[in-house]
N, C-alpha and C positions, 0 to 999 in steps of 0.2 A: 102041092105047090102054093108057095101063098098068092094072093089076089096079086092081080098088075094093078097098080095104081096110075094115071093120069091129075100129075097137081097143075092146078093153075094157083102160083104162086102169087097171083094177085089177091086172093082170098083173103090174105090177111096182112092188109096196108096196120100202121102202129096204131095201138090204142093212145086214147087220152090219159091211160094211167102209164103207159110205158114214157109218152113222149113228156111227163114228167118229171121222170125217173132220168132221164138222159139230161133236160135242162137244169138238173140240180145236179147232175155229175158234172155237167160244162161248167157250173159255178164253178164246184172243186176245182177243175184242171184252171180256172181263170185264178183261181188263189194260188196256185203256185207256179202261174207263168209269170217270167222276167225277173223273177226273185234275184237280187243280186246277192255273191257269195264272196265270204273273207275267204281270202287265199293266205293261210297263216304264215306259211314258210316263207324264208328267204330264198332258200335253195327252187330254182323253180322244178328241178327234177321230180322235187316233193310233189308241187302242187298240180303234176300233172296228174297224180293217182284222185286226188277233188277231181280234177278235171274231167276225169273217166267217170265218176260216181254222178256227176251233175249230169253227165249225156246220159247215163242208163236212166238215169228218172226222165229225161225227156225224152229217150225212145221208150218207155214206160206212155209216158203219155199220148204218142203220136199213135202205139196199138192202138191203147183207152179210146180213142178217138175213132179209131178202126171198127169197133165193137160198139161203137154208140152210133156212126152212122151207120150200121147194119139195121141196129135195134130201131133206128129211126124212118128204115126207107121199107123194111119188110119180117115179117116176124117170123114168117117159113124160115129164114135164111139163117137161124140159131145154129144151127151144126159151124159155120162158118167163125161165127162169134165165138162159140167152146174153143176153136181152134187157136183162135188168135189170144183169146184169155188165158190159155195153159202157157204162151209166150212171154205174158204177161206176168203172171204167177211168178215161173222159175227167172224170171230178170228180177221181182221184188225178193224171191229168196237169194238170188248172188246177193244184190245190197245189202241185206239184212245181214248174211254171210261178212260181208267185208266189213260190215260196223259192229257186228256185236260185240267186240273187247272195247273192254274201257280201258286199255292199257295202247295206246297207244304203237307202240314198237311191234305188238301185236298185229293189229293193223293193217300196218306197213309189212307186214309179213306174209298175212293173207292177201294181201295186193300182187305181193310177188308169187303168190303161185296163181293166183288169177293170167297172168301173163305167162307163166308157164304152161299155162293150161293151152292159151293161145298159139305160141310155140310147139305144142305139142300137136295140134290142129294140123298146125301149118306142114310139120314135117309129116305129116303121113296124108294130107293132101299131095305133098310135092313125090311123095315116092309114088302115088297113081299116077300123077302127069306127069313121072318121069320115062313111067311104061307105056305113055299115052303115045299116039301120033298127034296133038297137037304142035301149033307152030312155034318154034325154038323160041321165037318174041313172048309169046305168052306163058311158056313155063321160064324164062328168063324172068317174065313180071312176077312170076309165083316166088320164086329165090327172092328177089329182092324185098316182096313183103316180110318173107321169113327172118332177113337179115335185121328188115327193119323195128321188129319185136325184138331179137336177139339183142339187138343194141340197148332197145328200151330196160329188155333184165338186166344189165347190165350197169346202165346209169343207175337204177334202182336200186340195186345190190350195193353200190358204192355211195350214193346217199346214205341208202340204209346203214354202212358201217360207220357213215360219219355221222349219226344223229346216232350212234352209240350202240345199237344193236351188233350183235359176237358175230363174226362168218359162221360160227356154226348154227347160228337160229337160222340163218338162213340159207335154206336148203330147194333141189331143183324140185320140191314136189310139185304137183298138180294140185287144183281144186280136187273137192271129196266128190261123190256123185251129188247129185239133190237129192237121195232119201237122206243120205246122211246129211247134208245141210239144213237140213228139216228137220232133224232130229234136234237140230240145235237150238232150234226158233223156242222164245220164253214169250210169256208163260204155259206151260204145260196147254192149256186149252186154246190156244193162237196154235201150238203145234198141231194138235186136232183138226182144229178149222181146216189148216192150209193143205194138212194131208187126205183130207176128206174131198178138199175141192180140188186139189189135183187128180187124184183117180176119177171122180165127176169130168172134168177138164178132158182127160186124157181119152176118153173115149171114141171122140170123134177124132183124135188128132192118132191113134192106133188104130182105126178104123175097126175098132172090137163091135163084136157081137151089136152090143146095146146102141151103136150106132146105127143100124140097121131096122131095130125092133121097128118103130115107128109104120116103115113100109108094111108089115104084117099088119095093121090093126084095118079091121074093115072101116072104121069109120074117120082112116087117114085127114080125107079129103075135107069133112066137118069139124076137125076137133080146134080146140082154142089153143093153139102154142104159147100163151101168154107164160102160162109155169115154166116154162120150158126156158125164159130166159132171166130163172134165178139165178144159178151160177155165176153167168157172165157176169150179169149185175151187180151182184155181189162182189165180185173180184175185184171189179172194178172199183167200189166202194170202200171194202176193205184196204186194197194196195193206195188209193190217192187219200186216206187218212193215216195212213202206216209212213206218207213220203215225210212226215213232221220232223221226222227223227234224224232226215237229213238235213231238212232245213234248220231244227232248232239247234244243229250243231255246227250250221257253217255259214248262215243265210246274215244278213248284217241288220242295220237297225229297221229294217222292213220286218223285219220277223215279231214283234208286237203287234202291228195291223193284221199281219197272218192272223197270229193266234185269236184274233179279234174275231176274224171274219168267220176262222173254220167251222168253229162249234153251233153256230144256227143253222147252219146248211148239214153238219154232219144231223142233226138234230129231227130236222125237217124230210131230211133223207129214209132217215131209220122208219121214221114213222112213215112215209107214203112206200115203202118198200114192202113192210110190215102189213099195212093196210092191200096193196095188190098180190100180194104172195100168198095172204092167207086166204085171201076170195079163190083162190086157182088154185 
């Protein structure tokens, strides 16, 4: 049987080089908070698919934030932080997912099965609460979410025929899984990374094996988890210099000061990153 451990999670308030590490990622998240965005279409059906893309990067941020004040208040608490940064991950691969064509109509294509996808959610939540004993008001609330997505395919599909796209490109499918969306991400070595740091990621959030190990080690109680929150850190890193791609495609004349700002802090970052990860 392995050892019982007793942690006193006070053990390990942040170091000086993590609470670093988190004031250059707050840079980050400050360069691309408030960023104002061109809404290019007329049709505003259009512009509601930007609309959806601009909240995923802010709930992208609001985890990021989740995961820096963890890193900030206790370094035992890393399991917690893997968790929320795998949530993180697979929201930066939908984006990348819904931006990667440069074709436009494209696009607008993979947006509609993004909303399929949610549709599809909805309907096999609604067939559990249909067999549920909850109360008829709350599976009534359930219908009418479902209806309210139906509607959104809907106006979507009829934008999209009138910005020229065929009924037949568009089709009820679903999103792919995220391996297969991951399979997509360029360049070959960004594909690597992300599927490297998803299986990383995933461990605590599967509750596999290697989440566990830790409690086995006799010397639990002493050891430095400082390594331990590369991952997160990384993600984090990684995912708020990958957000560029949104901005420099929809962000308006603020987007020069961006690119002003980014590159000393992405710069500044690498290296004190580099410098604590490799000491651990």
């Amino acid at each position: 049987m392995p050892k019982s451990h007793s942690v006193e999670f006070s053990l390990y308030p942040p170091s000086p080089e993590i609470k670093t590490i988190v004031h250059l990622l707050r840079k980050l998240l400050n360069c691309i908070d408030y960023l104002p965005y061109i809404y290019p279409w007329d049709d505003q059906r259009m512009n509601v698919m930007l609309t959806d893309l601009v909240f995923l990067v802010r709930y992208q941020k609001e985890q990021i934030e989740g995961v820096l004040c963890i890193a900030e208040s206790n370094l035992y608490l890393y399991p917690s932080a893997f968790v929320i940064s795998r949530t993180v991950l697979e929201t930066n691969i939908l984006i990348d997912y819904l931006l990667e064509p440069e074709d436009e109509s494209e696009r607008i294509i993979r947006y509609i099965q993004y909303l399929n996808s949610q549709l599809d959610y909805r309907k096999k939540f609604d067939e559990t609460m249909s067999n549920s004993d909850f109360p008829q008001s709350i599976k009534d609330k359930s219908i009418r979410n479902k209806d309210s997505i139906d509607n959104d395919i809907n106006n979507m599909k009829e934008s999209a025929i009138h910005h020229g796209i065929s009924p037949e490109k568009i089709s009820s499918k679903s999103l792919p899984t995220i391996s297969k969306m991951m399979d997509g991400i360029s360049p070959p070595k960004r594909q690597t990374n992300s599927k490297i740091a998803y299986y990383e990621l995933s461990k605590f959030s599967h509750a596999m094996r290697q989440s566990i190990y830790r409690y086995f080690q006799t010397d639990f109680e002493g050891e430095n988890p400082i390594s331990h929150w590369y991952y997160p850190l990384y993600n984090c890193q990684h995912i708020l210099s990958s957000v560029e791609r949104l901005i420099s495609r929809f962000a308006d004349d603020k987007l020069d000061q961006f690119l002003k700002d980014l590159p000393p802090i992405l710069s500044e970052l690498d290296a004190t990153m580099n410098a604590v990860f490799k000491e651990n």
